[in-house]
C-alpha positions as CSV (number, residue, x, y, z in Angstrom):
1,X,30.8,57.0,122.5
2,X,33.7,59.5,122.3
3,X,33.0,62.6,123.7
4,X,35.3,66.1,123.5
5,X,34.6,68.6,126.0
6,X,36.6,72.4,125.4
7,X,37.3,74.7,128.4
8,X,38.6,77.7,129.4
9,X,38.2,81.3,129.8
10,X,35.4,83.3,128.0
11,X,37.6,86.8,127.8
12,X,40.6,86.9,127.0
13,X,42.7,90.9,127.2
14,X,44.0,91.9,123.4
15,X,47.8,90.8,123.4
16,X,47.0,87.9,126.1
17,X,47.2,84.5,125.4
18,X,44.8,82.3,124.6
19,X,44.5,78.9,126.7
20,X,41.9,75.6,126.0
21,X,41.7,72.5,127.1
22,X,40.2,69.7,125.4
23,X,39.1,66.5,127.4
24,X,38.4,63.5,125.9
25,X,36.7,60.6,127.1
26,X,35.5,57.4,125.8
27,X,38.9,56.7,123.5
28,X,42.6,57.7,124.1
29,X,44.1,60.4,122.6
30,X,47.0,58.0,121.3
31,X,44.4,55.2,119.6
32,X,46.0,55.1,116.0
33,X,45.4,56.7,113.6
34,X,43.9,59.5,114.6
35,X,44.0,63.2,114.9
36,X,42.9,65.8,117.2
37,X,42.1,69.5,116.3
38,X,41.3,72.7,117.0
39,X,38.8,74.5,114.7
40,X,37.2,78.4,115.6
41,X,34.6,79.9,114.0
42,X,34.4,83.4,114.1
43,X,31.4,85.3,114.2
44,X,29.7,85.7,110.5
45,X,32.3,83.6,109.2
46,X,33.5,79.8,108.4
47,X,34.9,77.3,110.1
48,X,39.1,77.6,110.3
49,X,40.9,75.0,111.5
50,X,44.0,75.7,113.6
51,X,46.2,72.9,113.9
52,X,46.0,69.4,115.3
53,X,47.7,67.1,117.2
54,X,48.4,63.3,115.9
55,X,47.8,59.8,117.8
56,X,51.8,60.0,118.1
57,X,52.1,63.5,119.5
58,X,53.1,64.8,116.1
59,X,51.6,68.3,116.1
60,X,50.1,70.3,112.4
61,X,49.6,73.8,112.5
62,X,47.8,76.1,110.1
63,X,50.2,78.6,108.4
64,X,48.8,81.6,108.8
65,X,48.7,80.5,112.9
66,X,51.2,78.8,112.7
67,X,54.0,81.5,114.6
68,X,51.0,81.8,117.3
69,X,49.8,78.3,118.0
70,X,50.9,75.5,120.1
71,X,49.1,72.7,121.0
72,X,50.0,69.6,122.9
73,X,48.5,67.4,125.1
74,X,48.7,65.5,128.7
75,X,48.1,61.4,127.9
76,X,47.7,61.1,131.7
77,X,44.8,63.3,132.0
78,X,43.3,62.4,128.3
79,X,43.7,66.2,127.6
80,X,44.9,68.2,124.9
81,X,45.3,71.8,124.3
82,X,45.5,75.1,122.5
83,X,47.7,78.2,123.4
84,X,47.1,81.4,120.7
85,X,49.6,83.9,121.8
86,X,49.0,87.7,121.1
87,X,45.2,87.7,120.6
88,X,43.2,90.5,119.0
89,X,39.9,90.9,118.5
90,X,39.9,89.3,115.3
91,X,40.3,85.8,117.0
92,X,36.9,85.9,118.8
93,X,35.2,83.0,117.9
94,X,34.0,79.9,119.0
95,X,36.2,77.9,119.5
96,X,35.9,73.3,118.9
97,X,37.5,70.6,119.1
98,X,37.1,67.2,116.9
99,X,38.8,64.2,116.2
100,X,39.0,62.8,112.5
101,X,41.1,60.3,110.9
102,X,44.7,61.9,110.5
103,X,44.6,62.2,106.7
104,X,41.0,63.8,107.3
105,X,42.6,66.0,109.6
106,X,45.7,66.7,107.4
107,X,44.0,67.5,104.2
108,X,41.5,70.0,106.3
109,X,38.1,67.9,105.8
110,X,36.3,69.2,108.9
111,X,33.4,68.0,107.4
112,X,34.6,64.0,107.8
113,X,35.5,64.6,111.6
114,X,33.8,62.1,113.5
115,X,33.4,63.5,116.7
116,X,33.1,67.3,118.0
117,X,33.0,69.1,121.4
118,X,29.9,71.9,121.6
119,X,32.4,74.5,121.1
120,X,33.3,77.1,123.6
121,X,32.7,81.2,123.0
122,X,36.5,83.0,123.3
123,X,36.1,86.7,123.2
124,X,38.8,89.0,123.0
125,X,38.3,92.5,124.1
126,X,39.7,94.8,126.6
């Protein structure tokens, strides 16, 4: 059984960044072919997924995040992670992690990912 776990702060300061971790246990973050993502949900609103990180460290980001976004990942530690820069309130959310299939993940069919953290609560307010 794969399981995804997201951490990290609650509150985050507007113009911060934004940092998660996302721990993985029960597969490796490098067994082909798979990718791992980040997805938020804002309040009231659908899910949006952020970018993603492939088996072979290859790393997708969505274009209107793009210029804020990285994510990468420690192997060691079965980790990967998220870094928003310049956070406003509009990126409160709750904020997953999932792992699909890569072309699942590439083609943005959150609804085919396989596995799925609970989802943390990010707010952003001063």
């Amino acid at each position: 059984q794969v399981q995804l776990q997201e951490s990290g702060p609650g509150l985050v300061k507007p113009s911060q960044m934004l940092s998660l971790t996302c721990t993985v246990s029960g597969d490796s973050i490098t067994t082909n072919y798979f990718g791992w993502s980040w997805i938020r949900q804002p309040p009231g609103k659908g899910l949006e997924w952020m970018g993603a990180i492939a088996y072979d460290g290859n790393t997708y980001y969505s274009p209107s995040l793009k210029n804020r976004t990285s994510i990468s990942r420690d192997t060691s530690k079965n980790q990967f992670f998220l870094q928003l820069s310049s956070v406003t309130p509009e990126d409160t959310a709750v904020y997953y992690c999932g792992r699909g299939p890569l072309e699942v993940v590439l083609y943005g069919r959150v609804d085919e990912y396989d596995y799925w953290g609970q989802g943390t609560q990010v707010t952003v307010s001063s």
